[in-house]
C-alpha positions as a Markdown table, in Angstrom:
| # | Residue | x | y | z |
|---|---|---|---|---|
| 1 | Unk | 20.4 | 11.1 | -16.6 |
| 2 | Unk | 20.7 | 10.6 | -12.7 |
| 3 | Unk | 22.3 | 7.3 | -13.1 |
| 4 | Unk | 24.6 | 8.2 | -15.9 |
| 5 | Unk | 25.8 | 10.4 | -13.4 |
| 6 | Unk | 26.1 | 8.6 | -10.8 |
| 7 | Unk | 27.5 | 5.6 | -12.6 |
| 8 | Unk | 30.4 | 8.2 | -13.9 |
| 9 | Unk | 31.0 | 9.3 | -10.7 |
| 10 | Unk | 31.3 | 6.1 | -9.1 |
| 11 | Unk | 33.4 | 5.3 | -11.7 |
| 12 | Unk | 36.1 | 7.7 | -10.9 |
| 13 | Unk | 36.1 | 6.3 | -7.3 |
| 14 | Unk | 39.7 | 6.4 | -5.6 |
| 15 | Unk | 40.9 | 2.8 | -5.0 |
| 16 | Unk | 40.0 | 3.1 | -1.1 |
| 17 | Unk | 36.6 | 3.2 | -1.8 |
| 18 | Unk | 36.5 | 0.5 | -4.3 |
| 19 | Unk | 37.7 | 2.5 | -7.4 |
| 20 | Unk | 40.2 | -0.5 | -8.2 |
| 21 | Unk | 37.0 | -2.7 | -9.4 |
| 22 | Unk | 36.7 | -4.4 | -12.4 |
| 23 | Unk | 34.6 | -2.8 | -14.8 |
| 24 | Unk | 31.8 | -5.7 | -15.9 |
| 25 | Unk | 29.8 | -5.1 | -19.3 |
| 26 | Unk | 26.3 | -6.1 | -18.8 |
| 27 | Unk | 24.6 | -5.0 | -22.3 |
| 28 | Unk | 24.1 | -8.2 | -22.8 |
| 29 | Unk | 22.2 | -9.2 | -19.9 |
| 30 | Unk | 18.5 | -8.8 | -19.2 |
| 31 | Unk | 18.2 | -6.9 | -16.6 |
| 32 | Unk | 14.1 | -6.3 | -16.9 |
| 33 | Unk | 12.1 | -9.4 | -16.7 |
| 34 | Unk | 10.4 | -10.7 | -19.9 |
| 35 | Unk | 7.2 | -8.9 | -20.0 |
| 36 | Unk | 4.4 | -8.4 | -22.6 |
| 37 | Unk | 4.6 | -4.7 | -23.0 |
| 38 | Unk | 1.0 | -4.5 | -24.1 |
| 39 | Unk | 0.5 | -6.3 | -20.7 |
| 40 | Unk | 2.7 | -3.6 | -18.5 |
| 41 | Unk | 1.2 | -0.9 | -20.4 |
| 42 | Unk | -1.9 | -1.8 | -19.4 |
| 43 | Unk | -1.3 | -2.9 | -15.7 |
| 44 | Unk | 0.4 | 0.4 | -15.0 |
| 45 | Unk | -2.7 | 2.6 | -16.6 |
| 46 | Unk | -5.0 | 0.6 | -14.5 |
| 47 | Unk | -3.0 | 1.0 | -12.0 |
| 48 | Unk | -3.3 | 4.8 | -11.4 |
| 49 | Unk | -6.8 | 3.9 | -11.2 |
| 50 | Unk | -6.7 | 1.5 | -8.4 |
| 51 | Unk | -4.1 | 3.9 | -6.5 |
| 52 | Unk | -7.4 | 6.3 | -6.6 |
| 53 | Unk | -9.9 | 4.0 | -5.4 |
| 54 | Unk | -6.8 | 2.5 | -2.7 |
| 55 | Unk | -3.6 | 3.3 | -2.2 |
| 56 | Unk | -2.3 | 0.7 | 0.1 |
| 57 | Unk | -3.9 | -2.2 | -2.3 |
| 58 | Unk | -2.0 | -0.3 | -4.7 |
| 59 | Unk | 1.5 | -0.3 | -3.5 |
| 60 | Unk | 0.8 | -4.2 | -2.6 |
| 61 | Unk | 0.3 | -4.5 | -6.4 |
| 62 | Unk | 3.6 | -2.3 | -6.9 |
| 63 | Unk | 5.7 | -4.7 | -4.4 |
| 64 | Unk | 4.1 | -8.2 | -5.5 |
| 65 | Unk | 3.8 | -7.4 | -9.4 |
| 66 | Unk | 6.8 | -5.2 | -10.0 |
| 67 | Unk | 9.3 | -5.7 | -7.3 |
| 68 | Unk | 8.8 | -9.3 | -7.1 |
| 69 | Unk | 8.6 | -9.2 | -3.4 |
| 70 | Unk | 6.7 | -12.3 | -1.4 |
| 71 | Unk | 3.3 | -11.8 | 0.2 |
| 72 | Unk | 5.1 | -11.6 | 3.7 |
| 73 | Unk | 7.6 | -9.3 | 2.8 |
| 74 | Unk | 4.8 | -7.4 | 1.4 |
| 75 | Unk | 2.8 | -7.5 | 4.9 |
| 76 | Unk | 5.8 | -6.7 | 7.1 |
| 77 | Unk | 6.4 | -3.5 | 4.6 |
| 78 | Unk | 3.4 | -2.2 | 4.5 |
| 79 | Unk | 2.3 | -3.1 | 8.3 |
| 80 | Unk | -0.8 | -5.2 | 7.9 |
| 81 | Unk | -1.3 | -8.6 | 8.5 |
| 82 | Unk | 0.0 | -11.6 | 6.2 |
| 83 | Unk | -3.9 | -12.7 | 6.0 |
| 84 | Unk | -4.6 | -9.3 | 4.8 |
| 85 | Unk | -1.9 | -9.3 | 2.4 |
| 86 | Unk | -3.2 | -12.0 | 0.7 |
| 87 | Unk | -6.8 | -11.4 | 0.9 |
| 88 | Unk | -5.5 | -8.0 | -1.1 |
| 89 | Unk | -3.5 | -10.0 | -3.7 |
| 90 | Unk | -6.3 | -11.4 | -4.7 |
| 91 | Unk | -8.8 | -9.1 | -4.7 |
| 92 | Unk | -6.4 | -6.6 | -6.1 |
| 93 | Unk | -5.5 | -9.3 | -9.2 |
| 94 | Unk | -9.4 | -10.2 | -9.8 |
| 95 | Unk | -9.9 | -6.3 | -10.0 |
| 96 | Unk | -6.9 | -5.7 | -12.4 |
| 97 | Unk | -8.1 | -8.5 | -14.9 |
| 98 | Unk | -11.8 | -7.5 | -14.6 |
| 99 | Unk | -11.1 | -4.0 | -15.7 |
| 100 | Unk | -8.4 | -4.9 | -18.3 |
| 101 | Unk | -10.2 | -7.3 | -19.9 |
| 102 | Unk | -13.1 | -4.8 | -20.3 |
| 103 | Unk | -11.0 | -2.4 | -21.7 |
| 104 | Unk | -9.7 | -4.3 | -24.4 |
């Protein structure tokens, strides 16, 4: 509801702040990557699992799997080192497999 809101709002802009813009339809672009949804379903229920056992592995898994956001990105943002980063990656992608795969 928040960003029908906002996207009304913004709409109604005065031209000195950019109300003058072109309105572009984008229904039929895909804005969300082409995921299995049996697969995201089950990534974000594991998820809150991992967020228990470690948050910070977590939010890597949040930046890398969701955001799409590169391994050093992911280091600077979350203030450990690139080695650690990707030392996480991959523990935190073995972990995710092994516990989806022995839920299904």
């Amino acid at each position: 509801m928040r960003r029908i809101l906002m996207g009304y709002a913004h709409r109604k802009k005065p031209p000195k702040h950019g109300g003058n813009k072109a309105r572009v339809n984008v229904d039929g672009v895909d804005v969300v990557a082409n995921y299995d949804d049996d697969e995201l379903i089950a990534i974000h229920e594991t998820l809150g699992e991992l967020e228990k056992e470690d948050p910070i592995i977590a939010e890597l898994v949040k930046l890398r799997y969701f955001a799409d956001v590169t391994v050093v990105k992911t280091a600077l943002a979350l203030d450990i080192s690139r080695s650690t980063a990707k030392r996480n990656w991959n523990h935190a992608r073995a972990w995710l497999y092994l516990t989806i795969k022995n839920k299904m």
